[in-house]
PyMOL Python script that loads the backbone (N, CA, C, O; Angstrom):
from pymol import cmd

cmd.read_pdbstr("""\
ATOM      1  N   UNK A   1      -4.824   3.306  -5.413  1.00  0.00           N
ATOM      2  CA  UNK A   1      -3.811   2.476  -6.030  1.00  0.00           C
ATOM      3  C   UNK A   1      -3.446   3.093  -7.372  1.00  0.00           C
ATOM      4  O   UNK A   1      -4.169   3.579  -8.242  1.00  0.00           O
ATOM      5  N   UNK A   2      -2.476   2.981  -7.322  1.00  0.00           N
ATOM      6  CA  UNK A   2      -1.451   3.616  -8.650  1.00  0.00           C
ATOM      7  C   UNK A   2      -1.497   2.872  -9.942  1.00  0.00           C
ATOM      8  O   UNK A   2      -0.892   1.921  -9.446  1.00  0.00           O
ATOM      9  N   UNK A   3      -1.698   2.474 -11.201  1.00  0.00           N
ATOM     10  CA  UNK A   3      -1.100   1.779 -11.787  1.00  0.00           C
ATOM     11  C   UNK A   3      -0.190   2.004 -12.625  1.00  0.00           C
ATOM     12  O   UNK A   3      -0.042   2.891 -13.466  1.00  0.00           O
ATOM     13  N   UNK A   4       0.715   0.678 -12.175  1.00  0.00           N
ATOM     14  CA  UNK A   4       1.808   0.713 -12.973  1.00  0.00           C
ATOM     15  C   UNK A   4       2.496  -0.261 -14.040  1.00  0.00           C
ATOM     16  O   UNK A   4       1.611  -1.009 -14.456  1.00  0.00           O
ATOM     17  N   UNK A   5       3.890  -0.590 -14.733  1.00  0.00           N
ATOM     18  CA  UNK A   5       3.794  -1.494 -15.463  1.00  0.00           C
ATOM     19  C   UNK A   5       3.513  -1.409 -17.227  1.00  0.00           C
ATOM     20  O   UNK A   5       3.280  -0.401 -17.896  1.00  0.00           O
ATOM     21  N   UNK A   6       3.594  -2.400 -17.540  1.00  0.00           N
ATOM     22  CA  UNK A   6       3.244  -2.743 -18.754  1.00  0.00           C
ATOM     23  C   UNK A   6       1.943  -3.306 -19.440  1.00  0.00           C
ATOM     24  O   UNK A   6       1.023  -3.602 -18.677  1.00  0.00           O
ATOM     25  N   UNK A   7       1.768  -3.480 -20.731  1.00  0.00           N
ATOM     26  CA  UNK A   7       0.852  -3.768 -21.418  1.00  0.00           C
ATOM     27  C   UNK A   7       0.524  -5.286 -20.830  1.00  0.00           C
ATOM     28  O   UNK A   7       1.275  -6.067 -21.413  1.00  0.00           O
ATOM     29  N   UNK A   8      -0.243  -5.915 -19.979  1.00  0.00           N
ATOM     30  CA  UNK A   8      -0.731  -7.356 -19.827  1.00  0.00           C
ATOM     31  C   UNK A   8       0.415  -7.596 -18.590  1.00  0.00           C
ATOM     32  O   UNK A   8       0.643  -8.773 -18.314  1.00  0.00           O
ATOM     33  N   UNK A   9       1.005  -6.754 -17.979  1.00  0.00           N
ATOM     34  CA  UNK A   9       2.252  -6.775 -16.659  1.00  0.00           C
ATOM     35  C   UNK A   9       1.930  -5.947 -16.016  1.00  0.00           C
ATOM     36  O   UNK A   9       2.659  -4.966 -16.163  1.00  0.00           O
ATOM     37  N   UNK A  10       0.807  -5.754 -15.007  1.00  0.00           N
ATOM     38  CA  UNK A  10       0.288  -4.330 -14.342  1.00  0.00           C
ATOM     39  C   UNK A  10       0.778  -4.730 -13.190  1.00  0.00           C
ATOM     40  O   UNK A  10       0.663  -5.924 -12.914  1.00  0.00           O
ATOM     41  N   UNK A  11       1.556  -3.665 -12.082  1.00  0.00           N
ATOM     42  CA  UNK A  11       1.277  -4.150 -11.036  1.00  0.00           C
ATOM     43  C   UNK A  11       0.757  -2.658 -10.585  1.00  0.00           C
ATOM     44  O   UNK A  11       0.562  -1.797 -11.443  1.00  0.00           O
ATOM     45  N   UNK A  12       0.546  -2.402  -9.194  1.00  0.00           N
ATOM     46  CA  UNK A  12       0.180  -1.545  -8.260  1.00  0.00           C
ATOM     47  C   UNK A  12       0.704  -0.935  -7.337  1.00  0.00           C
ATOM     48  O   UNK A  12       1.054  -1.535  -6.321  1.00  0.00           O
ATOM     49  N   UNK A  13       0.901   0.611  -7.511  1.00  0.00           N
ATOM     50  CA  UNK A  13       1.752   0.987  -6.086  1.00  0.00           C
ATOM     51  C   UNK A  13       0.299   1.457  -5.029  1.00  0.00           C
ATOM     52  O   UNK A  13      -0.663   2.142  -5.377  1.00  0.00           O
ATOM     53  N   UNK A  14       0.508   0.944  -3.933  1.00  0.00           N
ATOM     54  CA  UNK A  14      -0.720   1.667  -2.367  1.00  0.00           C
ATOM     55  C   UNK A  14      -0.466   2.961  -2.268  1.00  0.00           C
ATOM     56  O   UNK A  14       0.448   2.994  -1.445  1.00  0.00           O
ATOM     57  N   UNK A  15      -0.744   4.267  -2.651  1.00  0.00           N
ATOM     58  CA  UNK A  15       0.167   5.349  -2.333  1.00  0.00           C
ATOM     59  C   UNK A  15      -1.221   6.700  -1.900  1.00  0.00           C
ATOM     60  O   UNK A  15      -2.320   6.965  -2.386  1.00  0.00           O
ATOM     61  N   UNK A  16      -0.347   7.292  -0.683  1.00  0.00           N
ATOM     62  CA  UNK A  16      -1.754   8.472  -0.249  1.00  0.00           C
ATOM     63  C   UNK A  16      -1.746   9.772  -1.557  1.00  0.00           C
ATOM     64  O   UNK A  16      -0.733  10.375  -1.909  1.00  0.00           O
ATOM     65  N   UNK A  17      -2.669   9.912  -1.928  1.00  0.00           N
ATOM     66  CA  UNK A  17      -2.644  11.175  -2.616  1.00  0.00           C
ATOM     67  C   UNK A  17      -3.915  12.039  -2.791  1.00  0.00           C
ATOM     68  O   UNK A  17      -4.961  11.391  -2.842  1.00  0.00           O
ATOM     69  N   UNK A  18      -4.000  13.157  -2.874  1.00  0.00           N
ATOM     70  CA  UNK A  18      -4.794  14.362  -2.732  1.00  0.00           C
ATOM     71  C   UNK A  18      -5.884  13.951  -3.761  1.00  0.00           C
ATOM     72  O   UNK A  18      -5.545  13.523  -4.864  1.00  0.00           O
ATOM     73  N   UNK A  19      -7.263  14.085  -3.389  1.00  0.00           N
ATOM     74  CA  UNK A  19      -8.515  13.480  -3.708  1.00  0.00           C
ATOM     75  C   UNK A  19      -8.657  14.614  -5.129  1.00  0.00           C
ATOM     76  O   UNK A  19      -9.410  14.214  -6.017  1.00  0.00           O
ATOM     77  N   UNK A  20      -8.097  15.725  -5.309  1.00  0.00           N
ATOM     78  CA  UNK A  20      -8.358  16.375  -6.271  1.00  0.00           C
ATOM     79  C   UNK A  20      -7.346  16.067  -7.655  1.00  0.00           C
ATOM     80  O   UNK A  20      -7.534  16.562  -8.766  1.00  0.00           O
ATOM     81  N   UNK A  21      -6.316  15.195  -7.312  1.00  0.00           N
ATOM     82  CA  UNK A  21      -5.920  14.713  -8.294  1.00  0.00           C
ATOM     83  C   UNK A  21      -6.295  13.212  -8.653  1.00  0.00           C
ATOM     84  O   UNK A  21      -6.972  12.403  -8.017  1.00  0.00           O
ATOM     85  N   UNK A  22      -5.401  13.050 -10.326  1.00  0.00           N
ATOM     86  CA  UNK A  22      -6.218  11.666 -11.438  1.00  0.00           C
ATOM     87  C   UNK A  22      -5.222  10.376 -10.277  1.00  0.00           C
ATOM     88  O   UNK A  22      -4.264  10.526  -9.518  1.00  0.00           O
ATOM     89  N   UNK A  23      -6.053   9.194 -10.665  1.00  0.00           N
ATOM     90  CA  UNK A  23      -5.626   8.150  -9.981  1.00  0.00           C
ATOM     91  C   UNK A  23      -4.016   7.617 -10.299  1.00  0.00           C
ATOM     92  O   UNK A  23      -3.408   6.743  -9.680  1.00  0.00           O
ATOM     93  N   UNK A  24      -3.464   8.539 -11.620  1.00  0.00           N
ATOM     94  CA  UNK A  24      -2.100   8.019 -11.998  1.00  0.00           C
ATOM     95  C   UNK A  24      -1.619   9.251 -11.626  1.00  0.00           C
ATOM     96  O   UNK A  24      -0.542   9.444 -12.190  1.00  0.00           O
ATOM     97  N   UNK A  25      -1.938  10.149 -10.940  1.00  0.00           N
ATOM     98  CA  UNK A  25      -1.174  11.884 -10.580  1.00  0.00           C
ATOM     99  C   UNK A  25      -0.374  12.164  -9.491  1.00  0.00           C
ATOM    100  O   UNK A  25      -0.094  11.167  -8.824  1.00  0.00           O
ATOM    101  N   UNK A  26      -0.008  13.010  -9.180  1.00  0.00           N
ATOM    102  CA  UNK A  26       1.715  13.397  -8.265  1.00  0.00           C
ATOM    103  C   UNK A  26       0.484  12.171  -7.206  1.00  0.00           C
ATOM    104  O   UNK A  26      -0.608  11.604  -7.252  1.00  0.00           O
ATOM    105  N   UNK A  27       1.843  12.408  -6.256  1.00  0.00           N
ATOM    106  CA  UNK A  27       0.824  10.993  -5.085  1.00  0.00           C
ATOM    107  C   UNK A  27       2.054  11.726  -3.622  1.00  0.00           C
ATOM    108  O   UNK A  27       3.153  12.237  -3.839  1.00  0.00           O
ATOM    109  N   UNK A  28       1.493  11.566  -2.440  1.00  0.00           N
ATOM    110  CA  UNK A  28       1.800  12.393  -1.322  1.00  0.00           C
ATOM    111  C   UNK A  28       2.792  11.802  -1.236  1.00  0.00           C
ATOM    112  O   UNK A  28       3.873  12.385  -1.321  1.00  0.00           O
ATOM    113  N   UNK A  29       2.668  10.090  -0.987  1.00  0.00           N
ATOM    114  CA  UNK A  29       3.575   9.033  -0.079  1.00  0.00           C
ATOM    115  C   UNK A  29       3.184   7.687  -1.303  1.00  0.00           C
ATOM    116  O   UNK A  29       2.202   7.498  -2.021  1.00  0.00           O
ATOM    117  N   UNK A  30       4.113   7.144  -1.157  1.00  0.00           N
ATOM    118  CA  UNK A  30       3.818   5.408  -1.129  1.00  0.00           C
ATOM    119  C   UNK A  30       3.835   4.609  -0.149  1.00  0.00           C
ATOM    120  O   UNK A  30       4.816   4.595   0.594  1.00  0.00           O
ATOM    121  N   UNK A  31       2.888   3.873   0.037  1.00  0.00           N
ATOM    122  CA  UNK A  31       3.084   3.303   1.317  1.00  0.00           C
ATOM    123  C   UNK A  31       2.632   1.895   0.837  1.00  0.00           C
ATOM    124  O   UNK A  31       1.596   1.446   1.329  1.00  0.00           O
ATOM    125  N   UNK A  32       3.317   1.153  -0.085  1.00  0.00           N
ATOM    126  CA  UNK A  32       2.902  -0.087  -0.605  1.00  0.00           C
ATOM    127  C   UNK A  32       2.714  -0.386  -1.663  1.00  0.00           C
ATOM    128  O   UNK A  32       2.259   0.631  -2.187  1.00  0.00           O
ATOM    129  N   UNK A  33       2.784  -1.559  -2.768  1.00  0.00           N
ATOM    130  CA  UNK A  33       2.795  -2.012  -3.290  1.00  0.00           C
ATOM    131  C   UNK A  33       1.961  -3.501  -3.368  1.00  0.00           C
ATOM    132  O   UNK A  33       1.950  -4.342  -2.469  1.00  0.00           O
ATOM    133  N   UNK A  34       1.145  -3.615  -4.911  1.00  0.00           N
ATOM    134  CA  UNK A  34       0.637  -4.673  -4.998  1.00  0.00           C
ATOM    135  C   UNK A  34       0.817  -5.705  -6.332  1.00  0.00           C
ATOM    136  O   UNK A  34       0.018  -5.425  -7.225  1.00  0.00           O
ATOM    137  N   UNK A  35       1.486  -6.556  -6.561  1.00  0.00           N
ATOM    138  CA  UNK A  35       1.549  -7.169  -7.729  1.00  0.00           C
ATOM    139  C   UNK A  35       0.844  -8.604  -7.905  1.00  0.00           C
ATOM    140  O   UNK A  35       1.181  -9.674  -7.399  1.00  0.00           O
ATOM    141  N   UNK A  36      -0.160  -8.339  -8.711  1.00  0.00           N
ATOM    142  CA  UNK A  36      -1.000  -9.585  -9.069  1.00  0.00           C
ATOM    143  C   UNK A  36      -0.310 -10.529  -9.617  1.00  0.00           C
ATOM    144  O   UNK A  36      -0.394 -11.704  -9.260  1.00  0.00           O
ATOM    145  N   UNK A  37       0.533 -10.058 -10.654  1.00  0.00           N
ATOM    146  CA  UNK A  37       1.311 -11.861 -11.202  1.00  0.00           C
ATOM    147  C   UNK A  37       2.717 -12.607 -10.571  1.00  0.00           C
ATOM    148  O   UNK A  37       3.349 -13.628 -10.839  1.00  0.00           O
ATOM    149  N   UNK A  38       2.819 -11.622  -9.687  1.00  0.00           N
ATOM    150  CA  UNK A  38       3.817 -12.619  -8.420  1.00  0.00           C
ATOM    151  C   UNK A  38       3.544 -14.128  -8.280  1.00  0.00           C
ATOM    152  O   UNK A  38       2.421 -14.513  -8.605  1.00  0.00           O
ATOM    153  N   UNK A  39       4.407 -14.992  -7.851  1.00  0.00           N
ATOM    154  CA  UNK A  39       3.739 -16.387  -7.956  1.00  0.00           C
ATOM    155  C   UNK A  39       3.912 -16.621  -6.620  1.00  0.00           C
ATOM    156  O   UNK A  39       3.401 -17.700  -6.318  1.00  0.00           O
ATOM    157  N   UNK A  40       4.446 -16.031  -5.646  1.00  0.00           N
ATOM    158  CA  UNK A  40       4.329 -16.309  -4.453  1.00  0.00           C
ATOM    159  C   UNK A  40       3.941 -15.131  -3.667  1.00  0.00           C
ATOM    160  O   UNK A  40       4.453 -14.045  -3.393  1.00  0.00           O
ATOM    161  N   UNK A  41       2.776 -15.788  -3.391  1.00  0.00           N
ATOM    162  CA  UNK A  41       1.043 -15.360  -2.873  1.00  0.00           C
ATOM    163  C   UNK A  41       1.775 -14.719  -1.934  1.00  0.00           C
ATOM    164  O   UNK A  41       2.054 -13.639  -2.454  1.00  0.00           O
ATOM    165  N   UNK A  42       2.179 -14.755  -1.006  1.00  0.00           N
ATOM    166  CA  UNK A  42       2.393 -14.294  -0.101  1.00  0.00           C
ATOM    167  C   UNK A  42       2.964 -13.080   0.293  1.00  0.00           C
ATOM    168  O   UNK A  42       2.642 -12.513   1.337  1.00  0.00           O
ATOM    169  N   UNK A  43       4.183 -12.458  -0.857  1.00  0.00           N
ATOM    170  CA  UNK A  43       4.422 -11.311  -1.438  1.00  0.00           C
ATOM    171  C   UNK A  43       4.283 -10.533  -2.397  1.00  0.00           C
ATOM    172  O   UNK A  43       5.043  -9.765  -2.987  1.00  0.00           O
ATOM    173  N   UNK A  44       2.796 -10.925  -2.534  1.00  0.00           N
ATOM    174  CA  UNK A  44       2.433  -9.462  -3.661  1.00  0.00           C
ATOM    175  C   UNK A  44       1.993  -8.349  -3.082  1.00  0.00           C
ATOM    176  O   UNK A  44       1.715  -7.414  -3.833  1.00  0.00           O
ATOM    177  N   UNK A  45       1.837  -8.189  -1.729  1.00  0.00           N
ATOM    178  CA  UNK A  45       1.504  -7.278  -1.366  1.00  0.00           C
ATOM    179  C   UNK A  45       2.241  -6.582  -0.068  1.00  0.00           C
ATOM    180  O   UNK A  45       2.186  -7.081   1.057  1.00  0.00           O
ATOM    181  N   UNK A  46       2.731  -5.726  -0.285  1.00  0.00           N
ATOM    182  CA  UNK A  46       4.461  -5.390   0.346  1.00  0.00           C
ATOM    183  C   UNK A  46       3.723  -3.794   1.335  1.00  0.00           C
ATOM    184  O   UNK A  46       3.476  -2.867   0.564  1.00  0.00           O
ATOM    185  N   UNK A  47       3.412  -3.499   2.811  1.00  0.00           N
ATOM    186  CA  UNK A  47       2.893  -1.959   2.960  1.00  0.00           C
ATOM    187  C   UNK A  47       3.783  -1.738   4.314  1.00  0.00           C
ATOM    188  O   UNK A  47       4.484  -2.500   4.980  1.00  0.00           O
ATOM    189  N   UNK A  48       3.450  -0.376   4.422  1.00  0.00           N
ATOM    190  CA  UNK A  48       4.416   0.421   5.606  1.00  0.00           C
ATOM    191  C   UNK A  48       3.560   1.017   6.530  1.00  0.00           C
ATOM    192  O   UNK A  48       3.298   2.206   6.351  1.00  0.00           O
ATOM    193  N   UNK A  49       2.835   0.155   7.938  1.00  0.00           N
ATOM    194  CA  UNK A  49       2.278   0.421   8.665  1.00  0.00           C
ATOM    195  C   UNK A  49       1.963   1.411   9.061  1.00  0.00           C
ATOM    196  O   UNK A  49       0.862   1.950   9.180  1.00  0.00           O
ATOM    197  N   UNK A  50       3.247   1.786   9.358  1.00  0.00           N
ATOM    198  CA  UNK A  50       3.255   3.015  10.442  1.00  0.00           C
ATOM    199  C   UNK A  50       2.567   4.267   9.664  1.00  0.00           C
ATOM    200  O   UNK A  50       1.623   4.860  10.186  1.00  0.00           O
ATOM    201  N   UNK A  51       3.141   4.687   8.243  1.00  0.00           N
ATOM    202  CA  UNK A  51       2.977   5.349   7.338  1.00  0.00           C
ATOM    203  C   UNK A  51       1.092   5.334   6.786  1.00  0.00           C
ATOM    204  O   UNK A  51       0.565   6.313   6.258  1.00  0.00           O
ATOM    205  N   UNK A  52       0.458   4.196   7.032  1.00  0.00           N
ATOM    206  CA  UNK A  52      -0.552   3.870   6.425  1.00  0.00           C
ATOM    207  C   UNK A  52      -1.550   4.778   7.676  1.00  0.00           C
ATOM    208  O   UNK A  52      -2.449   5.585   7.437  1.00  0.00           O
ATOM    209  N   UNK A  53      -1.072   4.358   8.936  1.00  0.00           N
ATOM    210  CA  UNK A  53      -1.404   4.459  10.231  1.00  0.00           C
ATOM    211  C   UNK A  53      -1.635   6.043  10.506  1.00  0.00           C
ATOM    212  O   UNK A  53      -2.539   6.734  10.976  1.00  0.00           O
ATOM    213  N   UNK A  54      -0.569   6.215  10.061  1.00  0.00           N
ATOM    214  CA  UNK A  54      -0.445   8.262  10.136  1.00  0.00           C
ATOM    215  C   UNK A  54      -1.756   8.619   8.952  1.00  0.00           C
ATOM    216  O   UNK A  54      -2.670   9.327   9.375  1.00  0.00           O
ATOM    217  N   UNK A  55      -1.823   8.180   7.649  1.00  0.00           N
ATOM    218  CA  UNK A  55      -2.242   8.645   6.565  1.00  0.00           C
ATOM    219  C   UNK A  55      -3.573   8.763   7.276  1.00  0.00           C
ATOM    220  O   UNK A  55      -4.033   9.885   7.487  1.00  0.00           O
ATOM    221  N   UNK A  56      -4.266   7.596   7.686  1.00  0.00           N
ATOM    222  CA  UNK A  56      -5.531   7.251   7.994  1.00  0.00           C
ATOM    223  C   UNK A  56      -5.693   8.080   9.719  1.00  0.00           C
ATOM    224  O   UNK A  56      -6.701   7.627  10.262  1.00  0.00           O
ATOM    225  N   UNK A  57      -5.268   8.688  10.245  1.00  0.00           N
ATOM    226  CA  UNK A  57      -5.286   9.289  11.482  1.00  0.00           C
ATOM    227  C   UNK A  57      -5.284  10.902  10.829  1.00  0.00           C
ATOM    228  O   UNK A  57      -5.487  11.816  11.628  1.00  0.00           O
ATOM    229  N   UNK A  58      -5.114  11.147   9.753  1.00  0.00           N
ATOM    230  CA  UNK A  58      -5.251  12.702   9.898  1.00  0.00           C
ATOM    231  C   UNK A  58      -6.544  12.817   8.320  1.00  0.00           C
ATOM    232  O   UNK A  58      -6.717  13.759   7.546  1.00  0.00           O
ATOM    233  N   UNK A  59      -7.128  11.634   8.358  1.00  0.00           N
ATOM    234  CA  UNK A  59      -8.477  11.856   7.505  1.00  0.00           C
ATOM    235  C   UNK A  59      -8.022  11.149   5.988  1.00  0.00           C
ATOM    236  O   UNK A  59      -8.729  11.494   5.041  1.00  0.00           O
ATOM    237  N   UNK A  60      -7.314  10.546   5.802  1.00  0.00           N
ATOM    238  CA  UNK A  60      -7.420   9.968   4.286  1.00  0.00           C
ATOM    239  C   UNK A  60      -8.161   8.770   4.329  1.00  0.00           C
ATOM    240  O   UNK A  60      -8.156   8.173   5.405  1.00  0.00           O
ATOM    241  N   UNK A  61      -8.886   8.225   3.258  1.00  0.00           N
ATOM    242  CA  UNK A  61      -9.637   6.809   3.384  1.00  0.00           C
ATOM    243  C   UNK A  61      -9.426   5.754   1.881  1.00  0.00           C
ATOM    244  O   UNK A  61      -9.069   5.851   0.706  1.00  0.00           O
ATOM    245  N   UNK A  62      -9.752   5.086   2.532  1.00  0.00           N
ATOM    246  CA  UNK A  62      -9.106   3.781   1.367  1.00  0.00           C
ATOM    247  C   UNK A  62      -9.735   3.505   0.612  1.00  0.00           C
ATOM    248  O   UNK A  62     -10.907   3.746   0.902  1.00  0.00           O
ATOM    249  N   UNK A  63      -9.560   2.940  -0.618  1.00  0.00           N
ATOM    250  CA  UNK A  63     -10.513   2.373  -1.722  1.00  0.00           C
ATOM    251  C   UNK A  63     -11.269   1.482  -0.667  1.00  0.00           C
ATOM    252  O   UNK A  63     -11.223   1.408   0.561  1.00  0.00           O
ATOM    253  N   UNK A  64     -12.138   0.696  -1.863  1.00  0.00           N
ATOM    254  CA  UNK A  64     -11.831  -0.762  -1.420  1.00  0.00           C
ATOM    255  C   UNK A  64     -11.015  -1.861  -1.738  1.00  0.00           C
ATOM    256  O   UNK A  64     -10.837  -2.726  -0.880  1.00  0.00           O
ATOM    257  N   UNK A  65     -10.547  -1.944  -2.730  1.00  0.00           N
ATOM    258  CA  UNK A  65      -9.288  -2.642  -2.693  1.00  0.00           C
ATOM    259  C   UNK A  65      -8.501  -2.817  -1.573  1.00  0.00           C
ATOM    260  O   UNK A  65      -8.221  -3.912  -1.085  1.00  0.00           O
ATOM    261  N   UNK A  66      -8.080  -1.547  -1.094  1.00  0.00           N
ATOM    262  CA  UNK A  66      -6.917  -1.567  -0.499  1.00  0.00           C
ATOM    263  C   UNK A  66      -7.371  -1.636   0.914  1.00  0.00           C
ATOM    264  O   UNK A  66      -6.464  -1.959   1.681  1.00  0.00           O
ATOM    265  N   UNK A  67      -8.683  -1.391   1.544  1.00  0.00           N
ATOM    266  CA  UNK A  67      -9.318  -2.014   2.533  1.00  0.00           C
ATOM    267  C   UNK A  67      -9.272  -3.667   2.451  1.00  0.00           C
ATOM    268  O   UNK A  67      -9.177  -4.384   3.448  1.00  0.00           O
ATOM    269  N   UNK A  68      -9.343  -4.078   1.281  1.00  0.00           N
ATOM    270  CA  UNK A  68      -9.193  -5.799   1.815  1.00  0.00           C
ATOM    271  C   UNK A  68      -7.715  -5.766   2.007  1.00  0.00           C
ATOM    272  O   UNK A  68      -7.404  -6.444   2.986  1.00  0.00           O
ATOM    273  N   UNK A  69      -6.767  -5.252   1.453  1.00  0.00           N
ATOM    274  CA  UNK A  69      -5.659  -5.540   1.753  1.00  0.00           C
ATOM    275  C   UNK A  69      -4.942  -5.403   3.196  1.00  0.00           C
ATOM    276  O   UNK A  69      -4.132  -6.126   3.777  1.00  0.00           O
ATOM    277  N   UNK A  70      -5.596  -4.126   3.555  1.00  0.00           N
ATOM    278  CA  UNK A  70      -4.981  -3.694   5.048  1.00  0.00           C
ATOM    279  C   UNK A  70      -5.685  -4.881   5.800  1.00  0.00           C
ATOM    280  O   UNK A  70      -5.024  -5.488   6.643  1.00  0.00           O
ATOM    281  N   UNK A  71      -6.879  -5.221   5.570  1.00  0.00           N
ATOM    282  CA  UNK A  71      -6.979  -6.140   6.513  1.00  0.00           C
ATOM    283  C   UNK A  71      -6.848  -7.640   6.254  1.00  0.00           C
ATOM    284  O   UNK A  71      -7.393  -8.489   6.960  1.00  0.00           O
ATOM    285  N   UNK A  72      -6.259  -7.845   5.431  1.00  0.00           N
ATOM    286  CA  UNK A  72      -6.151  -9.181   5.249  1.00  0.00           C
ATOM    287  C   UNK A  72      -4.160  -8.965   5.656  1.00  0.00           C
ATOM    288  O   UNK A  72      -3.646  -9.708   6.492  1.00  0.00           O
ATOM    289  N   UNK A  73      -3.429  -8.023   5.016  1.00  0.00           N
ATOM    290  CA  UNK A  73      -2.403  -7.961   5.375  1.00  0.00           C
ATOM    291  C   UNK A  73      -1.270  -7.259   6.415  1.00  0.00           C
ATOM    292  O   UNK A  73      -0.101  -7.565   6.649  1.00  0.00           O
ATOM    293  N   UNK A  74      -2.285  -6.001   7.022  1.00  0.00           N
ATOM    294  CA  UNK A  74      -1.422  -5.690   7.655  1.00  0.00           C
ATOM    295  C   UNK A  74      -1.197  -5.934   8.872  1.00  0.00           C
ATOM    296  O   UNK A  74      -0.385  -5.068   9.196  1.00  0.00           O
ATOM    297  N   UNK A  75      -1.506  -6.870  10.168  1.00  0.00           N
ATOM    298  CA  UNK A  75      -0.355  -7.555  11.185  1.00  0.00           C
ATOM    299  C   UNK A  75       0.341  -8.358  10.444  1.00  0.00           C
ATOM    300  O   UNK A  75       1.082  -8.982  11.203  1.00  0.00           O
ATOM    301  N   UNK A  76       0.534  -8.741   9.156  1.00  0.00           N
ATOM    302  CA  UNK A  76       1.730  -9.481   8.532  1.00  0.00           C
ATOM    303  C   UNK A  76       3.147  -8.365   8.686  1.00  0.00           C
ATOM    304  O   UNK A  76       4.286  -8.827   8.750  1.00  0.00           O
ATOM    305  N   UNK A  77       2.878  -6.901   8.730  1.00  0.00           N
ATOM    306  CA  UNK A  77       4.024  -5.999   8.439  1.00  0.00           C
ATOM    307  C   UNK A  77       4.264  -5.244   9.735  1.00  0.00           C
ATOM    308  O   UNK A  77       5.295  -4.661  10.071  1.00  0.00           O
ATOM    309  N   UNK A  78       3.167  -5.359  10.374  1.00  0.00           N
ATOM    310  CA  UNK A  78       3.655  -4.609  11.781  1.00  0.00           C
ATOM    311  C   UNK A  78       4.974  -5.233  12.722  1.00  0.00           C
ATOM    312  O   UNK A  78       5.264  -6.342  13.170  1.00  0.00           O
ATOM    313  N   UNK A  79       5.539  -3.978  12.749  1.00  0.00           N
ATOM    314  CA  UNK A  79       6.235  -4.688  14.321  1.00  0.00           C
ATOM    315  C   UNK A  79       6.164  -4.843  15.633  1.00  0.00           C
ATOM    316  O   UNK A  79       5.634  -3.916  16.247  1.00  0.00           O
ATOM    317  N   UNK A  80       6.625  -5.933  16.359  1.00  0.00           N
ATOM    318  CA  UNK A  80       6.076  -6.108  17.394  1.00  0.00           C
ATOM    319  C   UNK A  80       6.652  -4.773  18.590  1.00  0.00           C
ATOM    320  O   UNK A  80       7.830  -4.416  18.583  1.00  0.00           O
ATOM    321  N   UNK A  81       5.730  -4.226  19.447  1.00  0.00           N
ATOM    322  CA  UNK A  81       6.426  -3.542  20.124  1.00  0.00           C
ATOM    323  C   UNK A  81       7.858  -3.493  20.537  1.00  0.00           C
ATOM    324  O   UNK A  81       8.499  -4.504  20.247  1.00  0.00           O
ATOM    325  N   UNK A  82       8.389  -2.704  21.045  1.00  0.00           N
ATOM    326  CA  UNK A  82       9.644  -2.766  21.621  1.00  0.00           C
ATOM    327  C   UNK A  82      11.032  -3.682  20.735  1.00  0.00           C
ATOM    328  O   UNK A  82      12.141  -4.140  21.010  1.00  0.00           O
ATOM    329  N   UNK A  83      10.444  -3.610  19.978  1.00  0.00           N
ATOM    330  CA  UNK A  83      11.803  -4.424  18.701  1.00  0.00           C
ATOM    331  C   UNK A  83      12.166  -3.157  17.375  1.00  0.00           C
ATOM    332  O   UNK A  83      11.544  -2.847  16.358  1.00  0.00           O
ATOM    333  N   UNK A  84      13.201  -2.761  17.857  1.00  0.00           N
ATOM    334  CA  UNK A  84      13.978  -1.832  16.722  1.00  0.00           C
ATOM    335  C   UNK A  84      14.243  -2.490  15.182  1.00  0.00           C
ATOM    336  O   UNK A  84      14.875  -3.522  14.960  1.00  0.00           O
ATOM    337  N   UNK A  85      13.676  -1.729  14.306  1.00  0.00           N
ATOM    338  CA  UNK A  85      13.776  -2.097  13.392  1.00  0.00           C
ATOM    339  C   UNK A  85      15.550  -2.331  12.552  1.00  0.00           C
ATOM    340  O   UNK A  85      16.586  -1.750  12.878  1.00  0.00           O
ATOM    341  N   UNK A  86      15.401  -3.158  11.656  1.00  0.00           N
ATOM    342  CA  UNK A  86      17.097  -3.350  11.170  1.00  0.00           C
ATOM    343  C   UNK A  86      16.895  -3.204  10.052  1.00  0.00           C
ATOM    344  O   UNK A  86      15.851  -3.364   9.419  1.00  0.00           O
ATOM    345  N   UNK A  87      18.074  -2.829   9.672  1.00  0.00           N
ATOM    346  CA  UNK A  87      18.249  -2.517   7.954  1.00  0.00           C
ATOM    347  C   UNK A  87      18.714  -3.502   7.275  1.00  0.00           C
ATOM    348  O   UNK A  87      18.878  -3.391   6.060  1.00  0.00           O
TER     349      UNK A  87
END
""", "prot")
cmd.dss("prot")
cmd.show_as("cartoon", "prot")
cmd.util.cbc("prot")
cmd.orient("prot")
C-alpha cells in the first residue's frame, strides 16, 4: 500500500510494485485504493480483480493489510461470468 494524501488526510493506493523498491517508490500497477476517512463504509475500498488476480498468479504477495482486504472485499468487485463489462 502506497501512501498518500495529506497531513491527518491519508488515504491509500493497493498498487503491485518491485520488492526492491521504498513503499512510496515507482509502483508496477495500481490495482486499488483504500481510504480510511470515507464515511461510507462501504466504499473505501475500491480494487481491480482481474489485475490483482494476474499480479498474484505470476508470484507477487500481499501485505497483510491488503490480505484482509482482498478477502473481505473482493467478490464485492468481481464480475459475474459472461457479463461484459460497461463504461
Amino acid at each position: 500500500m502506497k501512501q498518500m494524501g495529506r497531513k491527518h488526510r491519508h488515504f491509500f493506493r493497493i498498487v503491485a510494485i518491485d520488492h526492491h523498491q521504498p513503499r512510496d517508490g515507482r509502483v508496477l500497477e495500481e490495482l486499488g485504493t483504500y481510504d480510511p476517512h470515507m464515511k461510507d463504509k462501504e466504499n473505501r475500498v475500491t480494487l481491480v480483480p482481474a489485475r490483482i488476480e494476474y499480479w498474484m498468479s505470476v508470484g507477487a504477495k500481499a501485505s497483510e493489510r491488503v490480505q484482509v482486504f482482498l478477502k473481505k472485499y473482493m467478490d464485492k468487485f468481481r464480475q459475474p461470468a459472461g457479463e461484459a463489462k460497461t463504461s
